[in-house]
C-alpha positions as CSV (number, residue, x, y, z in Angstrom):
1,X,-5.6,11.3,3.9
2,X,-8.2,12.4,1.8
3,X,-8.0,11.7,-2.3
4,X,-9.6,14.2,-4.0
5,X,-10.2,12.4,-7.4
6,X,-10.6,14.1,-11.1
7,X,-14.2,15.2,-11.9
8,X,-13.4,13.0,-15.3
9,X,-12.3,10.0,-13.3
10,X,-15.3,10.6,-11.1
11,X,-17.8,10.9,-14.0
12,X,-15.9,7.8,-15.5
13,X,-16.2,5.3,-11.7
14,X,-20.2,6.8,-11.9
15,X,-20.9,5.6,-15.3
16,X,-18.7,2.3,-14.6
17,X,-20.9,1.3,-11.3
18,X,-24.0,2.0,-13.3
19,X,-22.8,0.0,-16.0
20,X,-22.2,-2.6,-14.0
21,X,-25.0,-2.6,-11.5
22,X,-27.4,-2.9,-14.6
23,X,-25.3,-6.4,-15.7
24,X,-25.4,-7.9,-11.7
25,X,-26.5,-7.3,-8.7
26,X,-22.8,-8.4,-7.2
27,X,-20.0,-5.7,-8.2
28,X,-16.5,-6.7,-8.5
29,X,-15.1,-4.2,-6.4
30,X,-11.1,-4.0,-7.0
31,X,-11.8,-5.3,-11.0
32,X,-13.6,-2.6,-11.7
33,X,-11.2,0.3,-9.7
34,X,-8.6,-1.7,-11.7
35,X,-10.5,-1.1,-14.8
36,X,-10.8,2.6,-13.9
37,X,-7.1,3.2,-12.8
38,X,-5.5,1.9,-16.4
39,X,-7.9,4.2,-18.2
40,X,-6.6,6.8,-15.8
41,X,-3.2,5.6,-15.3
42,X,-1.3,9.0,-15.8
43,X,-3.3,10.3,-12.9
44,X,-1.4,8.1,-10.6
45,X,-4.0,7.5,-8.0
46,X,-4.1,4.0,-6.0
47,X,-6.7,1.3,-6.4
48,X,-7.7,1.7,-3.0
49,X,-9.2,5.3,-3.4
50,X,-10.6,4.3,-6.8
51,X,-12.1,1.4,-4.8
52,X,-13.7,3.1,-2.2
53,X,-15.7,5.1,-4.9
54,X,-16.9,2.2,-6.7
55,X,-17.5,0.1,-3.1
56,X,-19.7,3.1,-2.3
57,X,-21.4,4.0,-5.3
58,X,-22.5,0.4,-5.7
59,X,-23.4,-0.2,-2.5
60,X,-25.6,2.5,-2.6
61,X,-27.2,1.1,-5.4
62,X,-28.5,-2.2,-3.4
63,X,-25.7,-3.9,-5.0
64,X,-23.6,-7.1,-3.2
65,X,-19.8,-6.3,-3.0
66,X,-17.4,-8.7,-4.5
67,X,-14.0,-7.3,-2.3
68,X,-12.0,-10.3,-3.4
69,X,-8.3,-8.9,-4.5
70,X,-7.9,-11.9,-6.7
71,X,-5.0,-11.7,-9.2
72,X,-5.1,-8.2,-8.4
73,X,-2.7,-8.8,-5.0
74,X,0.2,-9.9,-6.7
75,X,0.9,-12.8,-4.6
């Protein structure tokens, strides 16, 4: 199913990625969605869509994907 995400949230992953595309060339993929979701955390929208934004905004900015769950998968 397609997640049809806030313009604000949008705006928000956009300036997020660009952020942190001009720190590294390697993008943390699910710390940054995670970032994004608490901001937005009264939209209720999963990491995983927030995720696929950021994995595709960055990657389309040359960037190296960092898709490590880490902490993040609560094992």
């Amino acid at each position: 199913m397609l997640i049809k995400l806030s313009e604000p949230m949008r705006r928000d992953i956009e300036a997020t990625v660009r952020s942190k595309v001009g720190q590294s060339r390697v993008v943390d993929v699910f710390a940054v969605a995670e970032e994004i979701r608490l901001r937005f955390v009264d939209d209720n929208v999963a990491l995983e869509d927030i995720a696929a934004m950021v994995a595709r905004l960055a990657s389309n900015s040359g960037c190296a994907l960092e898709l490590d769950r880490g902490e993040l998968s609560g094992v």
